[in-house]
C-alpha positions as CSV (number, residue, x, y, z in Angstrom):
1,X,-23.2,18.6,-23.2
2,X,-23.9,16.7,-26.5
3,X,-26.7,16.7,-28.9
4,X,-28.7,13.5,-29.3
5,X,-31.2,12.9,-31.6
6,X,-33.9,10.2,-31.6
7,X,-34.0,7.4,-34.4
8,X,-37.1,8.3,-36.9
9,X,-39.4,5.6,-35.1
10,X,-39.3,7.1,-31.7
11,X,-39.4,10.7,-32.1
12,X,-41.7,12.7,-29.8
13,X,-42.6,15.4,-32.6
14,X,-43.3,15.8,-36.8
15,X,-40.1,16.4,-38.7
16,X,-38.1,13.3,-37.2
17,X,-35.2,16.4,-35.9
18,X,-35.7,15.8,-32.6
19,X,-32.4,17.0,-30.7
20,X,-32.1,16.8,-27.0
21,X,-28.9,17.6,-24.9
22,X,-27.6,14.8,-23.0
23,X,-24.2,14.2,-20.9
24,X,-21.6,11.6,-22.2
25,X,-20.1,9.9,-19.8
26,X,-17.1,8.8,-22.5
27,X,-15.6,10.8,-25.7
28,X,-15.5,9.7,-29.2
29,X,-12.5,7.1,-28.1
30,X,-14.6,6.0,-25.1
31,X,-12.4,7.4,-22.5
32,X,-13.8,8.6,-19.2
33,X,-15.0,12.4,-19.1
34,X,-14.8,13.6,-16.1
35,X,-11.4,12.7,-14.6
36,X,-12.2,12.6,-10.5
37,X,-14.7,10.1,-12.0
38,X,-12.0,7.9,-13.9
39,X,-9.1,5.1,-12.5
40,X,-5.7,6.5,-14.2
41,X,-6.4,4.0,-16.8
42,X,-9.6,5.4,-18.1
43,X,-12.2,3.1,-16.2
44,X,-15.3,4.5,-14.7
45,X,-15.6,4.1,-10.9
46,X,-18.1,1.5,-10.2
47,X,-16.4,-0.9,-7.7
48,X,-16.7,-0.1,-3.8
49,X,-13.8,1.4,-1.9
50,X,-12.3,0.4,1.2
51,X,-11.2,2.3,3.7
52,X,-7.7,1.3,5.0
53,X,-6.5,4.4,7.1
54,X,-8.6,7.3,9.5
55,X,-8.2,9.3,12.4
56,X,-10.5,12.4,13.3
57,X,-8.1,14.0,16.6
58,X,-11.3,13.9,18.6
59,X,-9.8,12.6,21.9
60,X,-6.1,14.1,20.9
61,X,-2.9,14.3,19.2
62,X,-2.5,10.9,18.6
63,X,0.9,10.3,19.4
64,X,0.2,6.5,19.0
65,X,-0.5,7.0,15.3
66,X,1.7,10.4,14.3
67,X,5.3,10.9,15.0
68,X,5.8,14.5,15.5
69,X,9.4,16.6,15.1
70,X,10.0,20.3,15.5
71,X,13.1,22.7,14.9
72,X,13.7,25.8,16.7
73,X,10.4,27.4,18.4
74,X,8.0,25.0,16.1
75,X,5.5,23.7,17.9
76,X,1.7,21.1,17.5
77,X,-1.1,21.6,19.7
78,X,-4.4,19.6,19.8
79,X,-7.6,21.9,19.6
80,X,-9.6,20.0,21.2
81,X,-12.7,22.2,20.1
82,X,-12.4,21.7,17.1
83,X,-10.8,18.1,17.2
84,X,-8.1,19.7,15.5
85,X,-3.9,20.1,15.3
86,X,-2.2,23.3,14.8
87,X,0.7,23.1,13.2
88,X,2.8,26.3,14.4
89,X,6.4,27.6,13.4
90,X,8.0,30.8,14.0
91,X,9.8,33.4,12.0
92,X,13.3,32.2,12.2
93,X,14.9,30.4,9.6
94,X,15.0,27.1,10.2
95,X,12.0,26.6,12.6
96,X,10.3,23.7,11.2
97,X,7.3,21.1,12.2
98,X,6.4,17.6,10.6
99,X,4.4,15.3,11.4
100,X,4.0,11.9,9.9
101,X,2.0,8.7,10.4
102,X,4.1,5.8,12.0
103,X,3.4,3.1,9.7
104,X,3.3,3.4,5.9
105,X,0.6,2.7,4.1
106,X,-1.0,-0.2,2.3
107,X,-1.1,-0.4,-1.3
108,X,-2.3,-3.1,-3.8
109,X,-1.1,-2.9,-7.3
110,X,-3.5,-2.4,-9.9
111,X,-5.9,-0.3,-7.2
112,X,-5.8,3.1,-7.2
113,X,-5.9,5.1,-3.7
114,X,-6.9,8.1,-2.7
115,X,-5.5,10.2,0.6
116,X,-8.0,13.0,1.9
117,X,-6.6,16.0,4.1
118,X,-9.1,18.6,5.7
119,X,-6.8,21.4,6.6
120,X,-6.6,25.1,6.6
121,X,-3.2,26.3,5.1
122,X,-4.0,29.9,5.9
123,X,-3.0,32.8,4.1
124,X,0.5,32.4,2.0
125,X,3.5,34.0,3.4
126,X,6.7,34.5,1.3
127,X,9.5,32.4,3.3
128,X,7.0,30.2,4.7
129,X,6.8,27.0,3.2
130,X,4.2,24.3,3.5
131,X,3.9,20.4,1.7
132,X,0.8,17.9,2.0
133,X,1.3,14.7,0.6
134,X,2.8,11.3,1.2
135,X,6.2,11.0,1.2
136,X,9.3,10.7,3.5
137,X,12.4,12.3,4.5
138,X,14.1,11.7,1.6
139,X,11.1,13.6,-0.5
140,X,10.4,10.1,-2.4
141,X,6.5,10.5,-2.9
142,X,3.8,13.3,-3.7
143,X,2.8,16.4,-2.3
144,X,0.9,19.4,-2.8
145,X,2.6,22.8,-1.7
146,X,2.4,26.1,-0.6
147,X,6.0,26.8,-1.8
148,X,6.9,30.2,0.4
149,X,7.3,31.7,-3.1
150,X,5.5,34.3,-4.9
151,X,5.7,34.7,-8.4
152,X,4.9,37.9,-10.1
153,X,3.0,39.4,-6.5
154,X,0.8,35.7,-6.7
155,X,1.9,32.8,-4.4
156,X,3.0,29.9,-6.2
157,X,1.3,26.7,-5.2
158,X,3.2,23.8,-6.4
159,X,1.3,19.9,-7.3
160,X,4.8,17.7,-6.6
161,X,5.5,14.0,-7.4
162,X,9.6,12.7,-6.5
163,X,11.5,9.4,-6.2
164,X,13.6,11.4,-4.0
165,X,16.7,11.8,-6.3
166,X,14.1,14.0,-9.0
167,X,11.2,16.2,-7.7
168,X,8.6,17.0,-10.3
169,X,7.3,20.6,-9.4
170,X,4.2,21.3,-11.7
171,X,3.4,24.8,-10.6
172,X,0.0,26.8,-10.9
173,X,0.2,28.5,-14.0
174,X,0.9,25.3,-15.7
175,X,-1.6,22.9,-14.0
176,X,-3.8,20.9,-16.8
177,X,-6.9,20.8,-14.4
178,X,-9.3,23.6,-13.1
179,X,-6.6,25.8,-11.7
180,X,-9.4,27.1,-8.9
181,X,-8.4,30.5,-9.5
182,X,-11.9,31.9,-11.3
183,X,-10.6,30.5,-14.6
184,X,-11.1,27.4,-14.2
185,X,-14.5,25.2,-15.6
186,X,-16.1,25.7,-12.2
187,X,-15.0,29.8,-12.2
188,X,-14.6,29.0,-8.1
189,X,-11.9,30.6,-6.6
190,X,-10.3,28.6,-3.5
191,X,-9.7,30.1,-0.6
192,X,-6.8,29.2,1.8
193,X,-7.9,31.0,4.4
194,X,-10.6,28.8,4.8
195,X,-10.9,24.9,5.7
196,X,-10.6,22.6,2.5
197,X,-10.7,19.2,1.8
198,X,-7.9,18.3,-0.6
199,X,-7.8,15.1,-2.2
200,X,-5.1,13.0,-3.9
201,X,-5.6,10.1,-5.9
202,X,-2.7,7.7,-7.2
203,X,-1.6,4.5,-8.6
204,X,2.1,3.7,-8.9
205,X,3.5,0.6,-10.9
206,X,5.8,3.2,-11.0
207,X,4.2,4.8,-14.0
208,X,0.7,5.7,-13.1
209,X,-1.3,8.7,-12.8
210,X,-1.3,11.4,-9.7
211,X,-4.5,13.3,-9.5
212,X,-4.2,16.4,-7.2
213,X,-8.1,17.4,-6.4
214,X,-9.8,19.7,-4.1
215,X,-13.4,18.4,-3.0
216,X,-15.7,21.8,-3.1
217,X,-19.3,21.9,-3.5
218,X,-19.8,18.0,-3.6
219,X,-17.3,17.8,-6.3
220,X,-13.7,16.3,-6.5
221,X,-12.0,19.5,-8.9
222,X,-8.7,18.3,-10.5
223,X,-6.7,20.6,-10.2
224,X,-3.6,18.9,-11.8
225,X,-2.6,15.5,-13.0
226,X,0.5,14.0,-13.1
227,X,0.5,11.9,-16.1
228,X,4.1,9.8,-15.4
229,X,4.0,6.8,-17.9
230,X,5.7,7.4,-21.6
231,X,6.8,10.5,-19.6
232,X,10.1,10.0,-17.5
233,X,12.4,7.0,-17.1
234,X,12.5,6.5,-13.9
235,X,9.3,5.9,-11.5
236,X,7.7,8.6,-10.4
237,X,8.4,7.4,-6.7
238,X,10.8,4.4,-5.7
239,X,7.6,2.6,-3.4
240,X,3.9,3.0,-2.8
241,X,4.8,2.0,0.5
242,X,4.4,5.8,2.3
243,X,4.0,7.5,5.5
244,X,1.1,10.5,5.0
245,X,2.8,13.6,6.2
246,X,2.5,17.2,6.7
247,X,5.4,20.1,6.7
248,X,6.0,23.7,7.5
249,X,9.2,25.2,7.7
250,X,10.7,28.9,7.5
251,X,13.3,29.0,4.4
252,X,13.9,32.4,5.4
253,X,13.2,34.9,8.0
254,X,9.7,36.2,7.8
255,X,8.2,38.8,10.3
256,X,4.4,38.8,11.4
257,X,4.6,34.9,13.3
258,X,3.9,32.6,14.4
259,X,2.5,30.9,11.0
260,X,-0.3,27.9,11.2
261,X,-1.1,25.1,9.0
262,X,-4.3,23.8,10.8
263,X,-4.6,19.4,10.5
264,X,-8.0,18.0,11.0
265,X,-9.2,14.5,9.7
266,X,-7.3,12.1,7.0
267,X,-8.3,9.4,5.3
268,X,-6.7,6.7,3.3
269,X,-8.6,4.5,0.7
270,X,-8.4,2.3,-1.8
271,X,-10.6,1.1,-4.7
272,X,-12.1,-2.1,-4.2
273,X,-11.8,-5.0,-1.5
274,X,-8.4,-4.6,-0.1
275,X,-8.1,-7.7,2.0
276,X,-4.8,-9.5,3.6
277,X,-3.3,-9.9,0.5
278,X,0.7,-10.8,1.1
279,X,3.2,-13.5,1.7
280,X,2.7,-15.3,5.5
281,X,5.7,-16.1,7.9
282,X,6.2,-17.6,11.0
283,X,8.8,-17.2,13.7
284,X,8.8,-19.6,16.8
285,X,10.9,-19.6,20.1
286,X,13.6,-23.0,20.5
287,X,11.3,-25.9,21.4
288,X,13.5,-25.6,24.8
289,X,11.7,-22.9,26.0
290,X,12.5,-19.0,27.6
291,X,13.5,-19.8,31.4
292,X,10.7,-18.2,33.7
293,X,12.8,-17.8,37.1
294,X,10.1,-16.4,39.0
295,X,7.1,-17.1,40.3
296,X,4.3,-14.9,39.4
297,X,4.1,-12.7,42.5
298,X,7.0,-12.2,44.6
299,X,5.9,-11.5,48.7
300,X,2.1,-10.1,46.8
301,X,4.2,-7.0,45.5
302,X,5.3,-7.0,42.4
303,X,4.9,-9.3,38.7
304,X,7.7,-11.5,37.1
305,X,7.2,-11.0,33.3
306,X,9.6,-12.2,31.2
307,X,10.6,-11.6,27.1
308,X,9.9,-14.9,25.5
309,X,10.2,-14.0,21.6
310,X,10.1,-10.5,19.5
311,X,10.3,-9.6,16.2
312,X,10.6,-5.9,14.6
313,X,11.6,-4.5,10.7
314,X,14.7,-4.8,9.8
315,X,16.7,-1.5,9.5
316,X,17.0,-1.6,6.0
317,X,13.1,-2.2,5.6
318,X,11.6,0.3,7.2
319,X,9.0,0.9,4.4
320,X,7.9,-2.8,5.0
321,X,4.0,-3.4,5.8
322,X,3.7,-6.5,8.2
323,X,0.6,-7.3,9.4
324,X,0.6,-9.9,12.7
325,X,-2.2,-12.3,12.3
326,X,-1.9,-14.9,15.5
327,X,0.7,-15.7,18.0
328,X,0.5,-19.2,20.4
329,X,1.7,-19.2,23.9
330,X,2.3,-22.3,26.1
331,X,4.7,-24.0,28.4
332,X,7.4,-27.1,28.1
333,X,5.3,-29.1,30.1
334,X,2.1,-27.7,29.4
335,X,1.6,-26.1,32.7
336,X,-0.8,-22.5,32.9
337,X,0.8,-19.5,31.7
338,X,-0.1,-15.6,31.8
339,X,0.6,-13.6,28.3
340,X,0.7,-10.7,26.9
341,X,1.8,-9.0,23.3
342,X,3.5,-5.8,24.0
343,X,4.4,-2.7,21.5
344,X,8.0,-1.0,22.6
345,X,8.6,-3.1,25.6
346,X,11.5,-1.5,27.4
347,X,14.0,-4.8,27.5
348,X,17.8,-6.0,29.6
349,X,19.9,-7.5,27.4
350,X,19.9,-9.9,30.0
351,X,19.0,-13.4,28.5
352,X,18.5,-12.0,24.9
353,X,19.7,-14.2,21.9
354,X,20.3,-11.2,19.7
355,X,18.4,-10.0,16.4
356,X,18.5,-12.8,13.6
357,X,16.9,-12.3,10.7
358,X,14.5,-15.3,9.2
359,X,15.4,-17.8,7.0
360,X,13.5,-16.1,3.8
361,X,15.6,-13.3,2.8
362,X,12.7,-11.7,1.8
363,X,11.4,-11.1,4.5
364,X,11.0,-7.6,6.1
365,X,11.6,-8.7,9.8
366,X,13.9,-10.3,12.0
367,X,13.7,-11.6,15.3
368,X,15.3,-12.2,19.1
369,X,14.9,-15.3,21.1
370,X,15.8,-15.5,24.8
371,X,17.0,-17.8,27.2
372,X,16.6,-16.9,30.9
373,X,16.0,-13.0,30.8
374,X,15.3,-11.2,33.9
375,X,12.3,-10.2,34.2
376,X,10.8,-7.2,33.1
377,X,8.9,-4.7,35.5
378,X,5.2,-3.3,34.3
379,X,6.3,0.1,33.8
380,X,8.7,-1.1,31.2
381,X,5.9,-3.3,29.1
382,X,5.3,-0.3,26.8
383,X,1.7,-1.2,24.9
384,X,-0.5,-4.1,25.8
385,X,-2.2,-4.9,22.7
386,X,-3.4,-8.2,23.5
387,X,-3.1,-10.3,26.8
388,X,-4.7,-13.8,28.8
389,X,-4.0,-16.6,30.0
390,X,-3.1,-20.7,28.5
391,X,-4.5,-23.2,31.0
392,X,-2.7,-26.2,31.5
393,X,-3.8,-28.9,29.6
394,X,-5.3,-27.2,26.4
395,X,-2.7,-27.2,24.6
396,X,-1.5,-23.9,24.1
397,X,-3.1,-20.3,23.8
398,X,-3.5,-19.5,20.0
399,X,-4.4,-16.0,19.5
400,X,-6.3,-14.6,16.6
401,X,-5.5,-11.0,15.9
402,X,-8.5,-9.1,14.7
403,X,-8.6,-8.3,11.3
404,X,-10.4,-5.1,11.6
405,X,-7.8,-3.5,14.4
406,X,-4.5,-2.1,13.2
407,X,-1.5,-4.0,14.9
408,X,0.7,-3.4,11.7
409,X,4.8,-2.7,13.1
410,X,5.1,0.7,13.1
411,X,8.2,3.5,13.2
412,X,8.9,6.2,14.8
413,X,12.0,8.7,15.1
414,X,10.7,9.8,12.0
415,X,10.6,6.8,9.9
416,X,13.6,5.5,11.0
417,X,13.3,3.4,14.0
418,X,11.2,0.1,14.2
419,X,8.6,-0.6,16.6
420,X,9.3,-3.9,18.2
421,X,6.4,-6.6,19.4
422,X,6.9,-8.6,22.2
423,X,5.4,-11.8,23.6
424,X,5.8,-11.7,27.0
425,X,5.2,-14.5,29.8
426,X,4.5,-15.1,33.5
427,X,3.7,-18.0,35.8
428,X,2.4,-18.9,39.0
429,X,5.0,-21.1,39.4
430,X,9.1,-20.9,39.5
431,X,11.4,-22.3,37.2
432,X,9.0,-22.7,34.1
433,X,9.5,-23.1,30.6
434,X,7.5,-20.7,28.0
435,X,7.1,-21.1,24.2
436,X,6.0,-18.9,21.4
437,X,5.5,-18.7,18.0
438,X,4.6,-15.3,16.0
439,X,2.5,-15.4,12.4
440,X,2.1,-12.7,10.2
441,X,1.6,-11.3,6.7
442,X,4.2,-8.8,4.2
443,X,2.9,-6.9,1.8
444,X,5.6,-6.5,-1.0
């Protein structure tokens, strides 16, 4: 609080001394307060947020969204009374569990975001370690962290930010926020043994701010930031561009198992209108066409479906957000046609052009023609995420992706295998002729 007093000619009482307390929403120098208030560069939040990531584990695990991998007797089971995942390892060295979103997420420069967690990390167990954050599995990112060490009888809870070659651990003692431990401005003490919502806020350019907060009461508590420019000199993390992810893994031994680190909802958002905001490209298939061989049915049993034109990330661009925005389907001679777009479609090489990347360098993806492919049987078409039908005359389907619904490429293996999208063809005639032609936004 600051004292405020009013100018001689509106004062409420004789003496003109008039001194009320009053809350100052900017110091002396005019910078922000209260920091769960404040962008990293000092601005007070007025704009509206967007929200660009969510899930809540209501119906399940989610393997469409979370890539999951365990080591030894690790394990992740949905709770579905609670709309929950528990995150389980042993008490063998080694056993470890992680579990990571499939895409990476959206950032605009000059934006800050925020990433919420509710989880229960449970009590501390010496051995046992467990990380919060987003990063990747070559720890380039931030994280907040049960470390599986205890310092002095206390466990030591770690607020991390690493380009993956230098990890900067700022551990309790030396937080510069509301430590949470009953010395802290708010004199609350936080309790892992009971469900939290922990909350970090960054902005990147390489040198901005990493607020590591845990949302009690109503109120964001910083517990530590990461102050990072006219600090180091190298960015804090090499890309924005980062899968949310959760760890727990035995460094040692550690009787009294199995050990939980309980997942509920996440959130991702970001200050401000997000938008499409990127650089479009465009892929078609040879003006010649794919060669259907097939009809549509063969003797009533069975459909003839057949690759026409793909694209995935290329393997050294994993990290890469593409966004599809439309695709167009037709035939040579403008005939009908049946289509669908298709995540993880199992594929022959039969017919297959191979992978070629686009013209622009820059770009993220690259892409496979074919020429007559065998066709592909339904049980193979992985993921229908959009299908219909061109009728002949109109020339061509063109499909409109929804902007609201999230067809962005995804990985999995971990981060290190591309998702693949597939436009994928069938007629009611033999011997046709199908076309494609693919649009979509990069965010770099």
């Amino acid at each position: 609080m600051s004292q405020y007093s009013v100018s001689r000619n509106k004062h409420y009482h004789r003496g003109n001394n008039d001194i009320h307390d009053v809350v100052m929403v900017a110091d002396e120098f005019g910078y922000i307060k209260e920091q769960a208030n404040a962008t990293s560069k000092g601005r007070l939040k007025v704009s509206p947020y967007e929200t660009v990531f969510f899930n809540t584990f209501q119906y399940g695990i989610e393997t469409d969204v979370w890539d999951t991998e365990v080591t030894g007797t690790a394990s992740a089971t949905w709770d579905s009374e609670n709309s929950q995942v528990i995150l389980s390892v042993g008490g063998t060295a080694g056993d470890k569990i992680v579990r990571q979103t499939r895409t990476t997420q959206r950032y605009i420069p000059g934006r800050t975001s925020t990433v919420s967690y509710a989880v229960l990390l449970g009590t501390p167990a010496e051995g046992i370690r467990k990380r919060i954050g987003m990063f990747d599995q070559s720890e380039d990112g931030f994280w907040f962290e049960d470390s599986g060490v205890w310092v002095d009888g206390v466990p030591n809870y770690n607020c991390t930010v690493s380009n993956g070659n230098t990890p900067i651990s700022v551990p309790r003692s030396q937080w510069n926020g509301d430590k949470l431990d009953g010395t802290g401005p708010s004199g609350i003490v936080a309790d892992p043994t009971k469900i939290q919502l922990i909350s970090i806020e960054y902005e990147w350019y390489g040198a901005g701010a990493v607020k590591f907060g845990w949302v009690i009461d109503g109120n964001t508590h910083v517990v530590h930031t990461h102050h990072n420019g006219n600090h180091y000199i190298l960015p804090w993390a090499k890309t924005p561009f980062l899968p949310i992810r959760l760890e727990m893994e035995a460094l040692s031994t550690v009787a009294g198992g199995p050990f939980l680190l309980t997942q509920g909802s996440n959130s991702l958002i970001s200050e401000g209108s997000v938008g499409k905001i990127g650089i479009g490209e465009n892929v078609s298939a040879p003006f010649y066409g794919t060669r259907m061989a097939a009809a549509l049915t063969n003797a009533g049993t069975s459909d003839n479906w057949y690759p026409i034109l793909s694209i995935r990330l290329k393997a050294a661009d994993l990290k890469g957000i593409v966004l599809p925005a439309s695709f167009q389907v037709a035939t040579v001679d403008n005939t009908n046609v049946f289509y669908k777009l298709c995540r993880n479609a199992v594929l022959t090489n039969g017919g297959a052009n191979g992978w070629t990347a686009l013209q622009d360098e820059n770009s993220f993806v690259e892409y496979q023609t074919y020429t007559a492919p065998t066709a592909v049987p339904v049980a193979s078409h992985g993921v229908s995420i959009a299908s219909g039908f061109a009728i002949g005359g109109g020339g061509g389907a063109n499909v409109v992706l929804d902007e609201q619904t999230v067809y962005q490429l995804g990985r999995t293996d971990m981060g290190a295998t591309s998702d693949t999208l597939t436009i994928m063809c069938a007629s009611s005639n033999t011997g046709k002729d199908a076309i494609a032609s693919m649009t979509w936004i990069e965010q770099r």
